[in-house]
C-alpha positions, -999 to +999 in steps of 0.1 A: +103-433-779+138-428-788+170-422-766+171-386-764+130-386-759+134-413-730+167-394-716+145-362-719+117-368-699+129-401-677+164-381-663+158-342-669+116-340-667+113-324-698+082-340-723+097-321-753+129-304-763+129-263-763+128-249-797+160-255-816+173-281-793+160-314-806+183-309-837+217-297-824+214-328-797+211-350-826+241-339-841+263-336-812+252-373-804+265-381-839+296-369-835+295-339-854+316-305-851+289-284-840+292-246-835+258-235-819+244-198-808+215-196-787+193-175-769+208-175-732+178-192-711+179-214-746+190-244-730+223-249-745+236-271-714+214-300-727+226-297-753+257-314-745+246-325-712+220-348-732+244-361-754+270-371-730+247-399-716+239-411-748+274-415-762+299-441-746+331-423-729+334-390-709+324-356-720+347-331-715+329-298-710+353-263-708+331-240-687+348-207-676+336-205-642+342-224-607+311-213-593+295-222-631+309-259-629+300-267-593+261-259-600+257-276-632+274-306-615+251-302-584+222-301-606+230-335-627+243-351-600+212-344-583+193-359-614+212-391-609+237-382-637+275-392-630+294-357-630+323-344-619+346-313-615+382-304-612+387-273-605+412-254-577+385-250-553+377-290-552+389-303-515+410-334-516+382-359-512+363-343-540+393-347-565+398-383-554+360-391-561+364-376-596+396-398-600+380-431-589+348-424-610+369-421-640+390-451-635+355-472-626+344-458-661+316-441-646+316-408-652+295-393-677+302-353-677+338-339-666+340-299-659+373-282-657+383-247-665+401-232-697+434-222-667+438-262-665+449-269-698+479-254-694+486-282-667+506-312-682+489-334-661+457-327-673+469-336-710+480-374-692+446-375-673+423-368-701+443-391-728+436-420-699+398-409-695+384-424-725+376-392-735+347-395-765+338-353-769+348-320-757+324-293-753+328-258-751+303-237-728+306-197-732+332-203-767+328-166-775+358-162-748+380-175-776+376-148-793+401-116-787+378-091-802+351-101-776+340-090-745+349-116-721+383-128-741+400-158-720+435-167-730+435-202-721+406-213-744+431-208-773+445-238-763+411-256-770+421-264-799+453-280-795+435-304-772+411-314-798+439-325-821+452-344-794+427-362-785+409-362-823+373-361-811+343-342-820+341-310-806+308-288-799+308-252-790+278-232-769+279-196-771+248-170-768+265-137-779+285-139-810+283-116-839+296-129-877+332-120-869+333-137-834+317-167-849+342-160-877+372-162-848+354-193-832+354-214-858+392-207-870+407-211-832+385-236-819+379-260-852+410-244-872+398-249-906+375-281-902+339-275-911+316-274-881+280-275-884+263-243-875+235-237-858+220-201-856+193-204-830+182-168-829+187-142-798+148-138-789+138-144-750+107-139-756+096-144-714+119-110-712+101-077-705+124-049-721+125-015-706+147+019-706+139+052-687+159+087-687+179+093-654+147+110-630+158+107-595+175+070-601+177+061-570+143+064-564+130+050-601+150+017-586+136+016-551+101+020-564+109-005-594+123-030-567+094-025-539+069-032-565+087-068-570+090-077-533+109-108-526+118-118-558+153-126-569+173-101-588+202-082-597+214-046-600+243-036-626+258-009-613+290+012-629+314+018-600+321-005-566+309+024-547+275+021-560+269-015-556+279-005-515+252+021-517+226+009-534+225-024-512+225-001-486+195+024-494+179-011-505+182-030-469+171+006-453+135+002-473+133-036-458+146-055-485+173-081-484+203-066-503+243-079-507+264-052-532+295-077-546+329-061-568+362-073-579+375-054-553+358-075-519+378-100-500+371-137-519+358-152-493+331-120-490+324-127-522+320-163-525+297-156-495+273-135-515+272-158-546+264-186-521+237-167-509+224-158-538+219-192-555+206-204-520+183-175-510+148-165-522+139-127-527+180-117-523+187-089-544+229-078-557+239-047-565+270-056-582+297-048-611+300-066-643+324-087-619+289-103-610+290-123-642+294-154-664+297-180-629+256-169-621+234-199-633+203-193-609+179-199-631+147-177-611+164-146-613+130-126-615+144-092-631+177-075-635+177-037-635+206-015-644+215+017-626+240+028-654+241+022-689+261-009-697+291-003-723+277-023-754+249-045-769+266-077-760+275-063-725+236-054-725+222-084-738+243-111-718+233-094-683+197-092-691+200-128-704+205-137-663+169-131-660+144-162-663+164-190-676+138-212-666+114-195-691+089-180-665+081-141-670+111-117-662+114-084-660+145-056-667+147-018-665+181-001-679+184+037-664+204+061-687+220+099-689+240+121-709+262+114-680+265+078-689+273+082-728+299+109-718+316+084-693+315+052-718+331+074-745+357+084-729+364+049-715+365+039-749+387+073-761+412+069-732+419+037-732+448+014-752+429-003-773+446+004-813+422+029-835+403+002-853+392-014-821+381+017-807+361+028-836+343-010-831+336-001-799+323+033-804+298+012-829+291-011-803+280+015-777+259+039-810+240+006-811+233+004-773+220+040-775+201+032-803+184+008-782+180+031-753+166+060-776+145+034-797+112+054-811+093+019-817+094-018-808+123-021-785+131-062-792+132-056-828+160-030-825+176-053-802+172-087-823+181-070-856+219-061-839+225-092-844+213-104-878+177-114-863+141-098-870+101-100-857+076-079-859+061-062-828+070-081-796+046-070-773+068-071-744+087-038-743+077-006-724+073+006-758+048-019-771+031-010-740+027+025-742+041+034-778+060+068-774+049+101-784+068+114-815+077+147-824+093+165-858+125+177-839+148+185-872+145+223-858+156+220-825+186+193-837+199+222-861+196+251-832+215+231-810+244+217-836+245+253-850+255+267-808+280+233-815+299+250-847+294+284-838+311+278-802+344+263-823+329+232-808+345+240-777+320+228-747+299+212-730+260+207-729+259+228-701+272+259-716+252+253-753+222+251-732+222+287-717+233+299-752+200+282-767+181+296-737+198+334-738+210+330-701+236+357-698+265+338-673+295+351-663+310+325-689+286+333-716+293+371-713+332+363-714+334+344-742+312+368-763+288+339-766+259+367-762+265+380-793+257+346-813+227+341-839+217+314-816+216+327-788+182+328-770+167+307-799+160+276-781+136+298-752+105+273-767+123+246-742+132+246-707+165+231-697+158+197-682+138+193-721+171+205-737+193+179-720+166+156-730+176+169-767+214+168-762+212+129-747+190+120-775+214+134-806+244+115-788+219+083-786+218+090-827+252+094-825+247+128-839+274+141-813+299+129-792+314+144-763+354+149-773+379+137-741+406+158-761+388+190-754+373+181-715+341+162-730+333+194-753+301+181-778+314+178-812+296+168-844+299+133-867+290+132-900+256+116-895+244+152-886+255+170-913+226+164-934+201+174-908+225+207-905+217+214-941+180+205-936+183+173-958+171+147-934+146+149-909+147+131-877+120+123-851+126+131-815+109+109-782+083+134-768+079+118-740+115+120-727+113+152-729+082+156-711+084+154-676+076+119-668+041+102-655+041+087-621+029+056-633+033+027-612+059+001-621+051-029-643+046-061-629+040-096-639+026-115-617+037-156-618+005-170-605-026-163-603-042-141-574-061-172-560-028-195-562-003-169-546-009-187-504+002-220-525+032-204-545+047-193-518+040-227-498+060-240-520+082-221-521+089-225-482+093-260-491+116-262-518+139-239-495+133-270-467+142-295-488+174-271-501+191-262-472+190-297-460+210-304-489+230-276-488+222-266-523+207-236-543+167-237-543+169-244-581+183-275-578+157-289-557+130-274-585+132-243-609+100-216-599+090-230-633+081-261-618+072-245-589+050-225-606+033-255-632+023-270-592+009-239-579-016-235-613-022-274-620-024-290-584-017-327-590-031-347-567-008-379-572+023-391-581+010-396-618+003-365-619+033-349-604+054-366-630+031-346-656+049-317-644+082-296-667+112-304-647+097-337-631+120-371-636+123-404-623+148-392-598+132-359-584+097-376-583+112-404-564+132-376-539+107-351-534+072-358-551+055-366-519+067-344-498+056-317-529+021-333-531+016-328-491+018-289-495-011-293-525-032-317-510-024-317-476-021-356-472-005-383-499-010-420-490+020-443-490+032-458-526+048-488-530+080-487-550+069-514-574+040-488-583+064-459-579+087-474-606+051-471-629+041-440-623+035-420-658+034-455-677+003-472-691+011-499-669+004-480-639-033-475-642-028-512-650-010-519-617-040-502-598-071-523-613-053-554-611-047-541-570-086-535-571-096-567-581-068-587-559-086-571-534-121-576-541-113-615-551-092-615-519-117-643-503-131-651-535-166-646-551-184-655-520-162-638-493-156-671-472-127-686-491-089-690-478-077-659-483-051-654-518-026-626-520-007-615-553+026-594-541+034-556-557+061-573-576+037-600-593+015-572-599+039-552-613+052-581-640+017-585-647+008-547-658+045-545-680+039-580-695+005-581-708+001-618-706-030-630-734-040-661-717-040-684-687-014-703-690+012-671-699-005-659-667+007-689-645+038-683-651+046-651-641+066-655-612+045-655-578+014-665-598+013-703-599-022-725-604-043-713-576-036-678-582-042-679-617-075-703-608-084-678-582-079-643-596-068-651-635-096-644-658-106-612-635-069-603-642-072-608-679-102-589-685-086-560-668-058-567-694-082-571-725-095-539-720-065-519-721 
């Protein structure tokens, strides 16, 4: 077993590395300028975390969140790893234990935020810290084409130089020209080795609907998950107040969080939320980057977010520790009118805007998607797979229909009208409605109108939202969101192209009930949520978020495997030498119901070879006891002879004897007992 094997399982419980891991470790333990994209839920924070305990000096990790850096650091400290943070939030005593630590040379892993390099004194702290690597968590912030741009990481760079050490960067969204800007503001010209991990998560249950009564399509997609932990994207503040209202009204418990709450409201709710099982947030993107709770269940959105990357990161919150997760994105014409013209009216320069007019086609492309929704998704950004088998439209593939007619209809009422209005008023034109407006602008008179009477009006608006998903039309701010045509629909004007419409948004929808994934079986559900009890025990007495106690991953490996002793429990993802030792017992109580007393020199065994060694030789000590007749002076080896004994392997008598604690009439009395035990093996 090598380092990062033995690091692996002995400190984080893991038997094997994730895929894609095992390699980028290896060369960020090297000392190699490592640029790495990975799934989010990919595991990137070992990645460096890993490495850090391997190589001598402190690891200097850039994270862009308080709330980011305080549970990472909760989590390896509570692994046994030296860790610290330095962040405006730290009290006095907290800063001063960082200080000592690095002055003792004991800390491993040092968190601080981009803002701090722009502090002088952290430039004289960190040339003093022994500092061996820098690592870079969220590194697509560098990047001033992206979507969560941070000014301060441009000064990344300038730190490297100064302290000329390796650098690794961690991001999970980044397209070829943010990894383009990465590498020339973060490396500046040096090579870095890249590692493209892919975007697949494949635990991730995909899922869009059409606007139907949204309010209600969340409160029955939310009652069918009770008590699970999850998160709802809203668009405006005023919905995440709602929401979370209408939510606690059906029983549920529901916080709603935005930029625009008091701080200490808000640190309140993300408290809560990493503490709390079951709490749902309604909340803005503000709800963001600083949320590492790894047993986030599902994440639904009540709008339609403003991009692919925008999409893609919030559902990446969403079973981190690889256990099923669920998402549902809601969407209207309503929605694609309001992100155009946030895009159209604001100051971005003309080439930027156009990007993000591609960005948001791509995101409707997604929601409109005719087949495999994860493949539309992966190939965005430069991945592929067949058939994922995990999207609403693996499981029911959608109905398709010819709908080249009724696209032409309705972009001929477009021209003809001067392309002049709304969906509202091409509508009644397609449908021969004579309004007050139609009859004033003459619209009555019109080849198309009344030639669209073969559809009703909730089926045309269906038709209207999917030709701006195509990006067939776009609503034009200029003229009061008027629906003007792109170029993309002029050859289906001239009966060119074809193009398939969804049937069954157009349709009104089934009342299917909504999907769920159960984590456990039926059978082991009373245990799962014993457990669960317990975990939040052993949490609040630490003050700490559930996770850090055990992920439901683990959680979940207990409920369906039931070890019955400490062996066993070590067996178990998630499961090291520390967290067996805090909390294995009290774990194996809720399974079993009772756990008999270990000593610690068989604790320090458990998962080795030498433990079922340390229990034989125990078995004959006591059966030898009184010796072979039961009447001699009674002999006793101690758990620490026993212990040298089962690591050792002694071949003979004499290599026996002198083990300390053995001595001559031990070794008389239980040695070649002991040695066939070892023989054996």
């Amino acid at each position: 077993m090598n380092a990062h094997t033995s690091f692996l399982k002995d400190v984080f419980g893991f038997d094997q590395f994730r895929e894609g891991q095992e390699e980028i470790v290896a060369a960020v333990s090297k000392g190699k300028d490592v640029l790495a994209i990975m799934p989010t839920g990919g595991g990137k924070s070992l990645c460096f975390q890993l490495p850090a305990l391997v190589r001598d000096g402190v690891t200097v990790v850039i994270s862009p969140l308080i709330a980011l850096m305080r549970d990472q650091v909760n989590a390896l400290q509570a692994i046994g790893v030296e860790a610290g943070a330095l962040t405006s939030g730290n009290t006095e005593e907290e800063t001063e234990l960082v200080f000592q630590a690095i002055e003792e040379g004991r800390l491993k892993l040092l968190y601080i935020a981009p803002e701090r390099l722009a502090n002088p004194g952290t430039s004289i702290l960190l040339r003093k810290a022994n500092v061996s690597m820098i690592a870079v968590d969220e590194a697509h912030c560098v990047s001033q084409w992206g979507h969560d741009f941070r000014p301060d990481y441009l000064r990344i760079g300038e730190l490297r130089d100064m302290l000329n050490v390796p650098l690794a960067a961690f991001t999970a969204t980044a397209d070829q020209e943010t990894r383009d800007e990465i590498g020339e503001r973060l490396f500046k010209g040096r090579d870095a080795q890249v590692f493209l991990k892919g975007f697949d998560r494949p635990n991730i249950h995909l899922a869009f609907a059409p606007k139907n009564s949204p309010r209600k399509q969340l409160l029955d997609f939310v009652s069918a998950r009770k008590d699970q932990s999850g998160i709802i994207y809203c668009g405006s503040r005023a919905k995440t107040e709602t929401l979370a209202q209408a939510l606690r009204a059906e029983g549920h418990v529901a916080l709603h969080y935005h930029a625009g709450m008091d701080p200490d409201d808000r640190r309140l709710a993300e408290t809560r939320f990493q503490r709390e099982d079951g709490l749902i947030v309604c909340a803005t993107v503000a709800f963001g980057m600083g949320i590492d709770k790894p047993d986030i269940r599902w994440v639904a959105h009540a709008d339609l977010p403003k991009s692919m990357e925008s999409y893609y990161q919030e559902i990446g919150r969403a079973g981190r520790d690889g256990a099923p997760a669920e998402t549902l994105t809601l969407y209207g014409a309503d929605d694609v009118r309001l992100r155009r013209s946030q895009i159209d009216e604001g100051l971005a320069p003309a080439e930027r805007k156009q990007a993000d007019h591609g960005r948001l086609n791509a995101l409707l492309g997604l929601a409109e998607a005719r087949r495999c929704r994860r493949r539309v998704l992966l190939r965005y950004f430069g991945d592929d797979m067949e058939s994922c088998g995990n999207c609403d439209l693996c499981d029911s593939p959608p109905e398709l229909f010819d709908g080249t007619t009724a696209v032409r209809m309705a972009l001929s009422a477009i021209l003809r009208t001067g392309e002049w209005f709304g969906a509202g008023h091409l509508i009644d034109i397609l449908l021969g409605k004579e309004t007050d407006k139609v009859k004033a602008k003459g619209h009555q008179d019109l080849p198309t109108y009344g030639v669209g009477k073969d559809y009703d009006r909730a089926q045309w608006q269906a038709i209207f939202r999917q030709m701006m998903g195509y990006d067939l039309i776009r609503p034009d701010m200029e003229r009061y969101g008027a629906m003007r045509m792109t170029e993309a629909a002029r050859p289906i004007l001239r009966d060119e192209e074809k193009i398939e419409l969804r049937l069954d948004t157009i349709v009104k929808q089934s009342r299917r009930g909504p999907r769920v994934k159960a984590l456990v079986a039926e059978e082991d559900e009373a245990l799962m949520s014993a457990l669960k009890a317990k975990r939040r025990e052993l949490a609040e007495a630490i003050q700490a978020p559930a996770y850090v106690v055990f992920p439901d991953s683990t959680l979940i490996a207990m409920a369906t495997m039931k070890p019955m002793d400490l062996d066993g429990f070590l067996q178990l993802p998630g499961v090291g030498a520390k967290k067996l030792e805090r909390y294995g017992k009290a774990f194996l109580e809720v399974i079993s119901g009772n756990v008999d007393e270990v000593h610690p020199q068989r604790r320090r065994l458990v998962g080795r070879d030498a433990g079922e060694v340390f229990d034989q030789l125990q078995e004959v000590q006591v059966r030898l006891a009184k010796g072979e007749s039961g009447f001699d002076t009674y002999l006793n080896c101690t758990s620490s002879t026993l212990s040298q004994i089962a690591q050792r392997r002694p071949r003979n008598l004499s290599e026996l004897e002198n083990i300390q604690g053995m001595g001559a009439k031990k070794a008389e009395r239980f040695g070649q007992a002991f040695l066939n035990v070892l023989t054996t093996e």
